[in-house]
VOBA-1610 file (N, C-alpha, C; in pm, whole numbers, padded with zeros to 5 digits, always signed):
BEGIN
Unk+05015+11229-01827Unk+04911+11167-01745Unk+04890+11022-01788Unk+04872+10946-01710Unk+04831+10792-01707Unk+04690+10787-01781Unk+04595+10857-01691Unk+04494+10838-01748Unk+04425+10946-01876Unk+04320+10874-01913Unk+04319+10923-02056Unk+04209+11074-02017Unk+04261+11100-02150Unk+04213+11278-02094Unk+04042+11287-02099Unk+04019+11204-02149Unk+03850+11185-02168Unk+03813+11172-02027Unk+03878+11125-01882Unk+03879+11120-01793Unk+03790+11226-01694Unk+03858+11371-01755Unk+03850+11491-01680Unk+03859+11590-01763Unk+03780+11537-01887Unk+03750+11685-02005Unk+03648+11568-02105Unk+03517+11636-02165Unk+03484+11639-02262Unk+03515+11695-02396Unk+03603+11638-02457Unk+03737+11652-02546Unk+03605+11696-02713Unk+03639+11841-02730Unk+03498+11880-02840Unk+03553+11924-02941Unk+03482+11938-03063Unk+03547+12051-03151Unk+03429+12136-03228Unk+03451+12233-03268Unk+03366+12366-03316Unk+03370+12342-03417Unk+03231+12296-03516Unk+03225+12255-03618Unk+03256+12328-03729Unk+03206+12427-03708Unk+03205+12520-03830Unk+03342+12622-03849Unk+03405+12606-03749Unk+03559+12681-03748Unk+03633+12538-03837Unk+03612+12405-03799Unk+03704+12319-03808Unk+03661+12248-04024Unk+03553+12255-04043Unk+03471+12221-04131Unk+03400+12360-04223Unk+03557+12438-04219Unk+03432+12575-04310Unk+03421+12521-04445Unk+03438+12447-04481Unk+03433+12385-04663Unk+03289+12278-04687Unk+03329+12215-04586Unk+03289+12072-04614Unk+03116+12097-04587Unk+03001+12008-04674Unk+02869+12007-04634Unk+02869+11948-04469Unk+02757+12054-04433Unk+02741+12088-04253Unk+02706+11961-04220Unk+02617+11895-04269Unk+02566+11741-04224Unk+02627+11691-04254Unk+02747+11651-04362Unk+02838+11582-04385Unk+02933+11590-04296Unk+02991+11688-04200Unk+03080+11734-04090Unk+03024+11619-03985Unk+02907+11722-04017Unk+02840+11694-03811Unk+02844+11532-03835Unk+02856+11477-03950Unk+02824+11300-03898Unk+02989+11276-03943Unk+03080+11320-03942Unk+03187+11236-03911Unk+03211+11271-03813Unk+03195+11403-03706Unk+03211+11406-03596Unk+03128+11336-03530Unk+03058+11328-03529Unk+02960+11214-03458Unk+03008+11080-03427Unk+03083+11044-03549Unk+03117+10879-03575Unk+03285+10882-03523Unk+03341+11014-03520Unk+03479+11014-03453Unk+03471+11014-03271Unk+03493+10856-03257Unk+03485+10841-03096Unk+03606+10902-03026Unk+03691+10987-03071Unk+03780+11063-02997Unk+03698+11207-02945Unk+03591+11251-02962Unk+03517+11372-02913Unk+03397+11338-02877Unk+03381+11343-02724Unk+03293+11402-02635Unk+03193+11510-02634Unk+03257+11586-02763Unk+03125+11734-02774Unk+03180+11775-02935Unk+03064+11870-02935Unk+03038+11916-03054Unk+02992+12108-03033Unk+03069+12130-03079Unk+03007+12260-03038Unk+02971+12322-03205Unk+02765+12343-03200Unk+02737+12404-03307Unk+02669+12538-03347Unk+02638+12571-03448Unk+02588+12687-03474Unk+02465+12728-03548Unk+02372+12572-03580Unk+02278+12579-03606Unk+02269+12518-03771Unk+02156+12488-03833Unk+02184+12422-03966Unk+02057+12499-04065Unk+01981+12589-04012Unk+01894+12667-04132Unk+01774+12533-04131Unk+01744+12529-04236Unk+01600+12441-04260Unk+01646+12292-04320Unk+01754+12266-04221Unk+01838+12148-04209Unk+01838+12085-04077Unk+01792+12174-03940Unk+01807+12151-03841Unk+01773+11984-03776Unk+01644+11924-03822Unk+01627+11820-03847Unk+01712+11726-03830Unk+01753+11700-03948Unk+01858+11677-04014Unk+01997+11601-03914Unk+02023+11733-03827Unk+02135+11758-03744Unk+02118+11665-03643Unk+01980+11739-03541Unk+01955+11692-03466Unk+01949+11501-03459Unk+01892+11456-03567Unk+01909+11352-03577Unk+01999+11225-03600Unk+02096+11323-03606Unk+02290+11252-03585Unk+02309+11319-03451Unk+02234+11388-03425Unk+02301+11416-03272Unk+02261+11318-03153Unk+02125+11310-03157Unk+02032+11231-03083Unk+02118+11079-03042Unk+02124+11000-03128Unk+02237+10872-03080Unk+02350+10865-03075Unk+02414+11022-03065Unk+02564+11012-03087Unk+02621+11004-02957Unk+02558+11033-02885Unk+02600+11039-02697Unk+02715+11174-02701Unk+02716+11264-02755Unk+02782+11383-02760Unk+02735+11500-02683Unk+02787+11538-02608Unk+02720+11678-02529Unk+02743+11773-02655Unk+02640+11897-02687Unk+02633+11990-02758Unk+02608+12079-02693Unk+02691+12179-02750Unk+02736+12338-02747Unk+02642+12414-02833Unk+02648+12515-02785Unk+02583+12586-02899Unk+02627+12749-02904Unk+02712+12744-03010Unk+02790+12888-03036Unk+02698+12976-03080Unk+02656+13099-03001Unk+02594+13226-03067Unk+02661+13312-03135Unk+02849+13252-03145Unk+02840+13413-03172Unk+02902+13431-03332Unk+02842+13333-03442Unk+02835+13396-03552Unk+02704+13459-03551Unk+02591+13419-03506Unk+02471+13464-03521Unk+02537+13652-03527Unk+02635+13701-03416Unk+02680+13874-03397Unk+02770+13897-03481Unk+02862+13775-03534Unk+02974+13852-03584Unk+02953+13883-03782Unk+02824+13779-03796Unk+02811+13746-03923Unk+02712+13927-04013Unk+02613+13943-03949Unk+02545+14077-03929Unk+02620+14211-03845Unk+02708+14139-03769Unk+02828+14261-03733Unk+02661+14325-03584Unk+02625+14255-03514Unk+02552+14313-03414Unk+02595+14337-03288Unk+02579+14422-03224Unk+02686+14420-03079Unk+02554+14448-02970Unk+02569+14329-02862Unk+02546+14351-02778Unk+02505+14440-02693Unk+02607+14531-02682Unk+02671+14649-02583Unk+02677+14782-02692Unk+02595+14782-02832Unk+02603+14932-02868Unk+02468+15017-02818Unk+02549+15125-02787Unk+02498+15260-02732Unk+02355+15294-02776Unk+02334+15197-02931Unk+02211+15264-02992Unk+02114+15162-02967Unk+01986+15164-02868Unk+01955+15105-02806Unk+01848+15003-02940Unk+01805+15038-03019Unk+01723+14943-03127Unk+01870+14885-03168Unk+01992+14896-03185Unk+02086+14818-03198Unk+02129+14694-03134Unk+02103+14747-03022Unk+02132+14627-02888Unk+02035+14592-02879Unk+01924+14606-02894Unk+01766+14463-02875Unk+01799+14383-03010Unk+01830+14438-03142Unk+01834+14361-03251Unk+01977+14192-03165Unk+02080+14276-03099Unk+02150+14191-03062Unk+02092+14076-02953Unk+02068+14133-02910Unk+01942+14063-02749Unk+01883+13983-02851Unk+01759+14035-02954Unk+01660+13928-03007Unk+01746+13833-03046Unk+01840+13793-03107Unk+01888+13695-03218Unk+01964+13611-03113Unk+01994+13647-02933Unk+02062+13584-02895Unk+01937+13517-02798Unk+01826+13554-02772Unk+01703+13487-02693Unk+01650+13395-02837Unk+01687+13397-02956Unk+01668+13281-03058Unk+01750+13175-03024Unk+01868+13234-03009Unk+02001+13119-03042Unk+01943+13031-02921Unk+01899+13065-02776Unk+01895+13013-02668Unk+01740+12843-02724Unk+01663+12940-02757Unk+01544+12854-02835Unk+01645+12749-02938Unk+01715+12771-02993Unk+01755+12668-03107Unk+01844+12608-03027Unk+01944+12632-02940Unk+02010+12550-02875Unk+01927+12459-02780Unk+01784+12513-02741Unk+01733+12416-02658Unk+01639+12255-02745Unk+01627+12303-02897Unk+01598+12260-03011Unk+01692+12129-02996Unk+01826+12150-02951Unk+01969+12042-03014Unk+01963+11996-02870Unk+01904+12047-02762Unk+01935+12004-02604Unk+02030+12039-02587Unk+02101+12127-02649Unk+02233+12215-02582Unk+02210+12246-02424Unk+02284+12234-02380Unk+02295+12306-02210Unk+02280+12468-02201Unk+02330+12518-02305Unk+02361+12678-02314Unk+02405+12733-02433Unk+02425+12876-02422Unk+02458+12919-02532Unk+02610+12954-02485Unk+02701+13008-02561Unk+02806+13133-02583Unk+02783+13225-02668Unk+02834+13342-02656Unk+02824+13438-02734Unk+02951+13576-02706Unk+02995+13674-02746Unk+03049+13758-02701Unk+03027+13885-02713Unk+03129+13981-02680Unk+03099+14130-02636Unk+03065+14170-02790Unk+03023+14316-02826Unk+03043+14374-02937Unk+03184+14461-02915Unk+03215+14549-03000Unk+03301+14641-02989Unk+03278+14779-02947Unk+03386+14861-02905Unk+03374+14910-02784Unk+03448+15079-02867Unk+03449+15177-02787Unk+03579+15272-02782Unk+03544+15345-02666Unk+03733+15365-02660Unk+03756+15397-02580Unk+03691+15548-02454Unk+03620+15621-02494Unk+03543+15709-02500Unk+03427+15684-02458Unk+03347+15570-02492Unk+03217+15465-02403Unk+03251+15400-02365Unk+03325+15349-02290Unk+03330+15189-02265Unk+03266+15209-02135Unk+03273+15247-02045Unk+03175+15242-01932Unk+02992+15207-01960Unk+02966+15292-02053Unk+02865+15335-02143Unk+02824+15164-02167Unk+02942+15147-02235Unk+02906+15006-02330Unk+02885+14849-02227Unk+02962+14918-02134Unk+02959+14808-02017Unk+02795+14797-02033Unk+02722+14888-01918Unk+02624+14889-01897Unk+02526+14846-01974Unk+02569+14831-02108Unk+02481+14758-02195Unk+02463+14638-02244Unk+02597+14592-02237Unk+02654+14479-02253Unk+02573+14405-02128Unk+02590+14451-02034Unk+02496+14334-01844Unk+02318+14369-01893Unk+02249+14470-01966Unk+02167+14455-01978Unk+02103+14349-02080Unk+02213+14320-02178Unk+02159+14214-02271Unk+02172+14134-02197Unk+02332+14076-02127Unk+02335+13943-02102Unk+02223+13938-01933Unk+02213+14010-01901Unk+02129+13989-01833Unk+01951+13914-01808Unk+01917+13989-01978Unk+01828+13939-02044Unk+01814+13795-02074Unk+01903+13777-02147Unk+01949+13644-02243Unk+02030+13561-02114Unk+02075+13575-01974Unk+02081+13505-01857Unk+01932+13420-01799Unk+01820+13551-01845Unk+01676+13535-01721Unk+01616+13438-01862Unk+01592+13476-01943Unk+01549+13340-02061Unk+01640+13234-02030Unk+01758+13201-02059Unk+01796+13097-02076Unk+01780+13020-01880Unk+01754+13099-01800Unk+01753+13031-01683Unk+01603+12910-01657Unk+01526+13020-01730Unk+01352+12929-01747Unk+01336+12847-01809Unk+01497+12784-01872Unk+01478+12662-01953Unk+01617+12554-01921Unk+01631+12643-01770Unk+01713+12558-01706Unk+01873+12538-01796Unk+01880+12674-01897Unk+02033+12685-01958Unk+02081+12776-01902Unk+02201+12780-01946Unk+02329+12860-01914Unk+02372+12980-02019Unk+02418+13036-01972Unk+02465+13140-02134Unk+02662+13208-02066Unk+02751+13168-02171Unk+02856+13223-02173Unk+02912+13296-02206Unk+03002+13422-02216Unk+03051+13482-02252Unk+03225+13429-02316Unk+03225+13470-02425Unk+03399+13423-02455Unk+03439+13558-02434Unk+03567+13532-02368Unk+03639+13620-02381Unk+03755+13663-02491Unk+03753+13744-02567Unk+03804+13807-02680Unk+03907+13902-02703Unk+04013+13933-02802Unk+04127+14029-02779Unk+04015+14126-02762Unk+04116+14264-02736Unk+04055+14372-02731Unk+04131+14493-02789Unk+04241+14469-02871Unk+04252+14584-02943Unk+04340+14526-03063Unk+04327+14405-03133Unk+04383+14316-03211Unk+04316+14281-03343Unk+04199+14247-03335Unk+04114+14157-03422Unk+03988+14177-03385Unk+03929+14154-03334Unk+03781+14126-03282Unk+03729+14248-03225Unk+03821+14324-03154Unk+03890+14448-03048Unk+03745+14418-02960Unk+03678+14372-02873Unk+03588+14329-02837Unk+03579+14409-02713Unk+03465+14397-02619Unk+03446+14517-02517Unk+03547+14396-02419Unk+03446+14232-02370Unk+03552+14173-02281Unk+03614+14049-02391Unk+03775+14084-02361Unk+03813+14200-02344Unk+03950+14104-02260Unk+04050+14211-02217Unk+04110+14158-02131Unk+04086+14061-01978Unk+04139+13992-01914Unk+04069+13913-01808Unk+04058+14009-01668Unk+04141+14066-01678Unk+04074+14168-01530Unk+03924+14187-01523Unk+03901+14270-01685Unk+03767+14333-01708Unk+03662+14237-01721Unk+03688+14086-01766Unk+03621+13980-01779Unk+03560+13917-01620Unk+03653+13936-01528Unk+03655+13906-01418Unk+03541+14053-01386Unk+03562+14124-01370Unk+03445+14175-01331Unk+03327+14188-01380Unk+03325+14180-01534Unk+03209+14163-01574Unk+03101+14062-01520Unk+03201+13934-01474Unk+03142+13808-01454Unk+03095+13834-01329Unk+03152+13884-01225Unk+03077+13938-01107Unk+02969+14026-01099Unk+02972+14089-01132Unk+02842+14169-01175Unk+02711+14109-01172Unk+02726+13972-01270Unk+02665+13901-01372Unk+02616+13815-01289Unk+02698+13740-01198Unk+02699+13660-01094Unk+02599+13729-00983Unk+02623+13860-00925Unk+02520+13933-00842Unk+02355+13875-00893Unk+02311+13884-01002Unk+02208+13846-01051Unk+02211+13705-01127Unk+02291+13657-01158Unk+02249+13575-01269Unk+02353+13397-01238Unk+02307+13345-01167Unk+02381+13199-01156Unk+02463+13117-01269Unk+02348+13147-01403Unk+02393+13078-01520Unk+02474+13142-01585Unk+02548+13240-01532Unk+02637+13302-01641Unk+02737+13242-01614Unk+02843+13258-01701Unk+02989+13196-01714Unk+03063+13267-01820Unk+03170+13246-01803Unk+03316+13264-01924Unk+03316+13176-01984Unk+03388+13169-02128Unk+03450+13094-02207Unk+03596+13147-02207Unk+03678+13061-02189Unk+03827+13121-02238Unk+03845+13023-02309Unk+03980+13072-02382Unk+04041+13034-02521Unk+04186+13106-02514Unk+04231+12906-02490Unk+04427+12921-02492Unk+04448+13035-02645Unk+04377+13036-02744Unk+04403+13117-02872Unk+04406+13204-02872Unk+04360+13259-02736Unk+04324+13463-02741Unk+04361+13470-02634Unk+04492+13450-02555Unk+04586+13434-02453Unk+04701+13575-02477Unk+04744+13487-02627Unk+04863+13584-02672Unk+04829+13723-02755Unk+04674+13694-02760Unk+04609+13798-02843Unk+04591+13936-02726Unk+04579+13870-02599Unk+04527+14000-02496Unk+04669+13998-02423Unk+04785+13998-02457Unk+04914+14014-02386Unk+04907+13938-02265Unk+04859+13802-02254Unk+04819+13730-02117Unk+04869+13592-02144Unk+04914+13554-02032Unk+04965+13436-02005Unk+04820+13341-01954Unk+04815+13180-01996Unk+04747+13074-01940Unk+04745+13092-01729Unk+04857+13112-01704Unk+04821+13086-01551Unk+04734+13238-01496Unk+04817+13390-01560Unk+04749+13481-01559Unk+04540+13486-01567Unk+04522+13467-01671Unk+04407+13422-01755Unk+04303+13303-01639Unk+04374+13247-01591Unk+04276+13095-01581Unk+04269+13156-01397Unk+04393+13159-01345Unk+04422+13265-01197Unk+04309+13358-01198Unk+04254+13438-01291Unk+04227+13595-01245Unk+04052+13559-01247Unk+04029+13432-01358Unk+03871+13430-01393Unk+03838+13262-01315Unk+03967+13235-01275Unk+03890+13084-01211Unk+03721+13081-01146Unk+03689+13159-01091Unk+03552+13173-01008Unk+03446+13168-01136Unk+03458+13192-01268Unk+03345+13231-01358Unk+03390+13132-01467Unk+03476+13077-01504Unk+03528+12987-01568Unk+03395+12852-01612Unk+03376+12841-01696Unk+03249+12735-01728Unk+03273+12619-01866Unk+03365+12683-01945Unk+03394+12627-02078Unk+03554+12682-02103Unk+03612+12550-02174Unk+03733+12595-02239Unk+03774+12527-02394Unk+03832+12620-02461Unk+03888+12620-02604Unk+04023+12610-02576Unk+04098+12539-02690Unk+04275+12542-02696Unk+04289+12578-02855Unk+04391+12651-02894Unk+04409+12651-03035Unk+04534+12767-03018Unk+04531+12838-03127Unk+04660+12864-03232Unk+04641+13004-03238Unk+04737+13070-03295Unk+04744+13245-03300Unk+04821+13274-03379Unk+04846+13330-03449Unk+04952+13426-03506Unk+04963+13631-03477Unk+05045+13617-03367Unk+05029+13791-03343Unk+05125+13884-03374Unk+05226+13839-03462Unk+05350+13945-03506Unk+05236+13994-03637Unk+05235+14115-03633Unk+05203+14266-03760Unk+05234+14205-03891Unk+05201+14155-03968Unk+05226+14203-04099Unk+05240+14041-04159Unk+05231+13946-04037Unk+05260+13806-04065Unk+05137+13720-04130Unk+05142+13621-04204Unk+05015+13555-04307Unk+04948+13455-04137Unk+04787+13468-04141Unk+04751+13447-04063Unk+04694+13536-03888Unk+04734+13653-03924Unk+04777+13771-03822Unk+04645+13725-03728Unk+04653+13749-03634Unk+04526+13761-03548Unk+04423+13683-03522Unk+04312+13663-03521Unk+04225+13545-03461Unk+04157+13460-03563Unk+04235+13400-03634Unk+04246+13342-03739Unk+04230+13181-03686Unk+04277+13139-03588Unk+04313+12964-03514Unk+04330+12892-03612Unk+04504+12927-03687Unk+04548+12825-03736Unk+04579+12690-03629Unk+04642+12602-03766Unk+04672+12493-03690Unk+04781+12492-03623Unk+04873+12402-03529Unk+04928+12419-03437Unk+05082+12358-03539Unk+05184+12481-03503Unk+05316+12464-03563Unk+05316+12566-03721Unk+05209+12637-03697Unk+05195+12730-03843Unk+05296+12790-03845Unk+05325+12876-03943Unk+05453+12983-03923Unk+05423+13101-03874Unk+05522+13111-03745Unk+05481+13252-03676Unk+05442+13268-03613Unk+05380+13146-03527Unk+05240+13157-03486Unk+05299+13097-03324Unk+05219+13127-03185Unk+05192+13189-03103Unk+05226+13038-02987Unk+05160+12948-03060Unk+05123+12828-02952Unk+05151+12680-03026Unk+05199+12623-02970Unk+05264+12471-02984Unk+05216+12378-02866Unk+05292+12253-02864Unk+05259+12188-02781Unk+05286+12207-02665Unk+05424+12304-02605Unk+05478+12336-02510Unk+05344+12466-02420Unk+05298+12504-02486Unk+05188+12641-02455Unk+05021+12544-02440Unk+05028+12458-02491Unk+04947+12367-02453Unk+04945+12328-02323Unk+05067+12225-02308Unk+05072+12185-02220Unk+05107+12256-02080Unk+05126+12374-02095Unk+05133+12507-01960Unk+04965+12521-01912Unk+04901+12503-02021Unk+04774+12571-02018Unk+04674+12461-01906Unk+04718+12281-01994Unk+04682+12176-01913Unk+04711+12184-01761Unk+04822+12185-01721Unk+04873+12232-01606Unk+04847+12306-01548Unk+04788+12471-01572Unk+04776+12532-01491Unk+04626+12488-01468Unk+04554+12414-01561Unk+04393+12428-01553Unk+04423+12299-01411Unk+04472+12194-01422Unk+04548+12067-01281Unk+04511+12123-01195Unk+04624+12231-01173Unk+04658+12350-01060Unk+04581+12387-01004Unk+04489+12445-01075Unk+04366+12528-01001Unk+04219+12426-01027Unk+04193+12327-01010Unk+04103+12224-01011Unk+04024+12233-01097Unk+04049+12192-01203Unk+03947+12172-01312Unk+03953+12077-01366Unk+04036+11979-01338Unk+04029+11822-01349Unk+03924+11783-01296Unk+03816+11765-01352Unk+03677+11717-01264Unk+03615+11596-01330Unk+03612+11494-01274Unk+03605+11373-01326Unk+03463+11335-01321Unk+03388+11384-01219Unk+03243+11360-01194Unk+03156+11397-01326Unk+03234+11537-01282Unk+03149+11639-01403Unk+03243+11746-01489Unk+03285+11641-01609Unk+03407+11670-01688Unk+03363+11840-01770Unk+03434+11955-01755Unk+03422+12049-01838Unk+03423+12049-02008Unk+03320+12096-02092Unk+03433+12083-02205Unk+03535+12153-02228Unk+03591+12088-02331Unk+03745+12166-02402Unk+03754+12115-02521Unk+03733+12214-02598Unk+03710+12222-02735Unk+03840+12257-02845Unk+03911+12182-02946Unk+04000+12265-03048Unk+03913+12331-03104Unk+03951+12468-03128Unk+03944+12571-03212Unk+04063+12596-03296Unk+04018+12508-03447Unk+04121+12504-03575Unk+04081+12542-03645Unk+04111+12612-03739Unk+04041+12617-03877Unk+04146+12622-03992Unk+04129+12526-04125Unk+04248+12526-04202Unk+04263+12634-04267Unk+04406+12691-04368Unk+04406+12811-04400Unk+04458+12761-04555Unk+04400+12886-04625Unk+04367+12825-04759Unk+04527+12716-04824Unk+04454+12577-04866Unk+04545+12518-04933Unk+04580+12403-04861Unk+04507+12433-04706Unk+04520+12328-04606Unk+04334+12226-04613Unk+04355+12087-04588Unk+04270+12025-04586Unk+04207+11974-04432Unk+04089+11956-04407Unk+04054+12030-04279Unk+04047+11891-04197Unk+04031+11732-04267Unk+04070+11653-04173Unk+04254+11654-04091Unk+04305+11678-04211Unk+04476+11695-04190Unk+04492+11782-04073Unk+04391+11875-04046Unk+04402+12015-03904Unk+04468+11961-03842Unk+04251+11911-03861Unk+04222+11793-03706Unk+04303+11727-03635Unk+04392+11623-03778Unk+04460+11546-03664Unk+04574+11584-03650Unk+04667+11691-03695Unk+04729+11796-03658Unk+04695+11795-03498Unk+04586+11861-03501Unk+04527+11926-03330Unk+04504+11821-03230Unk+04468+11702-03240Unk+04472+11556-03164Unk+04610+11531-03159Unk+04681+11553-03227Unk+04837+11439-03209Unk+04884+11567-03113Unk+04919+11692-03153Unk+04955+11809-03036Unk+04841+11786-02868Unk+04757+11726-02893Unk+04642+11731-02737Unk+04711+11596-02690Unk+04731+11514-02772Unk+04759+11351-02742Unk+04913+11374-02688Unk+05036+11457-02706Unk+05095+11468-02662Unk+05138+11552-02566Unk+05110+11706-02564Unk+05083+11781-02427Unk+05021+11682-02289Unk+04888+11582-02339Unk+04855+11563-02197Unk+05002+11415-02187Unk+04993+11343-02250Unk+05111+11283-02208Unk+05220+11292-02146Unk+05236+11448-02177Unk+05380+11461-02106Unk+05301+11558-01926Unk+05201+11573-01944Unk+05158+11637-01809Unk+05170+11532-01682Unk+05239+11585-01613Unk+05273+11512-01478Unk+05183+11470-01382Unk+05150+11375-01332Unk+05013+11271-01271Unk+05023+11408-01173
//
């Protein structure tokens, strides 16, 4: 492409995947001061928040706001059967919505809990009653709330899940709820046996946010599963060529939106022995060249 990708994406990165070492305010202000990103996607700073907010405020950065360590860190699911289980999940995600409105986030994300095979209908139904919840709050404050979509029998084994089932969830969701949306993630592509045009084709209608990053899915390999190494690891799933399919198909089906640029966030995180600016620009020189070679 001719023109620069800042064009028709708010170009972000996920702080705390990309920066698990480094002090959080020390992160958030070199991202701040790195004029190659458009967004920031965060997860909150404890009795630091302050703090944050106040490198955020003049940074001209749109902020994200990830819920879903708030589930994965306490291991809370959404969608379990045991109903004081699933309000504990509901409460902490009608918080996240309050603290993201704290940073002026637009919305939250968050994802499914885990599932078996034996409930999953069960678990559905529980899963639309939270987000349903955590849809009608975040609408009275004029936010959004997303769902990522997640492997489902890999790593995370998550309820959504594959994109068929994502696709309907989102309809459902949509019957009642305007502000809902998907998150997809080029990283959990090869994790749900799914291809970029598959994936982006089946959920285009619910589509709201996008991630690019890295995988490793052969058994027994260092890095296995939803790990988002950096790009060219060993073994691993996605390069610049799987990038740049992904750019393309998003072209394809109109999400080049220049008015009102989507974000798209790397999801990197270094793996022990690796240093976490080195990812980074690892993950920029692979974005800087995929869109280059994408055809006007």
């Amino acid at each position: 492409m001719k023109e620069p990708i800042q064009k028709y994406f708010q170009v972000g990165v996920i702080q705390w995947m990309s920066y698990p070492h480094r002090d959080p305010i020390e992160s958030l202000r070199a991202i701040c001061a790195d004029s190659y990103f458009d967004a920031v996607e965060i997860k909150g700073y404890g009795a630091r928040n302050a703090e944050a907010r106040a490198l955020l405020g003049p940074s001209h950065l749109a902020v994200c706001y990830g819920a879903q360590p708030r589930l994965l860190g306490p291991k809370l699911n959404p969608n379990s059967l045991d109903e004081a289980e699933r309000r504990r999940a509901e409460a902490t995600l009608l918080e996240a919505v309050d603290e993201a409105e704290y940073f002026q986030a637009k919305g939250i994300a968050f994802l499914a809990g885990k599932w078996a095979e034996d409930t999953r209908e069960e678990a559905y139904a529980q899963l639309l009653k939270t987000a349903r919840t955590v849809c009608g709050y975040a609408a009275e404050k004029g936010m959004r709330a997303e769902l990522e979509v997640f492997d489902f029998d890999m790593d995370k084994a998550a309820l959504i899940g594959p994109a068929p089932y994502a696709a309907r969830f989102a309809a459902d969701m949509r019957t009642t709820h305007s502000n809902f949306g998907l998150l997809v993630d080029l990283s959990h592509f090869p994790t749900t046996y799914e291809t970029s045009r598959f994936v982006v084709q089946t959920l285009r209608p619910y589509i709201t946010h996008f991630h690019f990053g890295n995988a490793v899915v052969r058994p027994g390999c260092e890095g296995y599963g939803d790990q988002h190494p950096r790009f060219g690891y060993p073994n691993s799933a996605n390069d610049t060529p799987e990038l740049l399919d992904y750019l393309q198909v998003l072209k394809e089906e109109g999400f080049f939106r220049a008015k009102d640029p989507y974000v798209l966030s790397m999801e990197v995180s270094p793996r022990p022995g690796e240093e976490e600016e080195i990812v980074l620009a690892n993950t920029k020189r692979v974005l800087n060249r995929a869109w280059a070679m994408l055809e006007d």
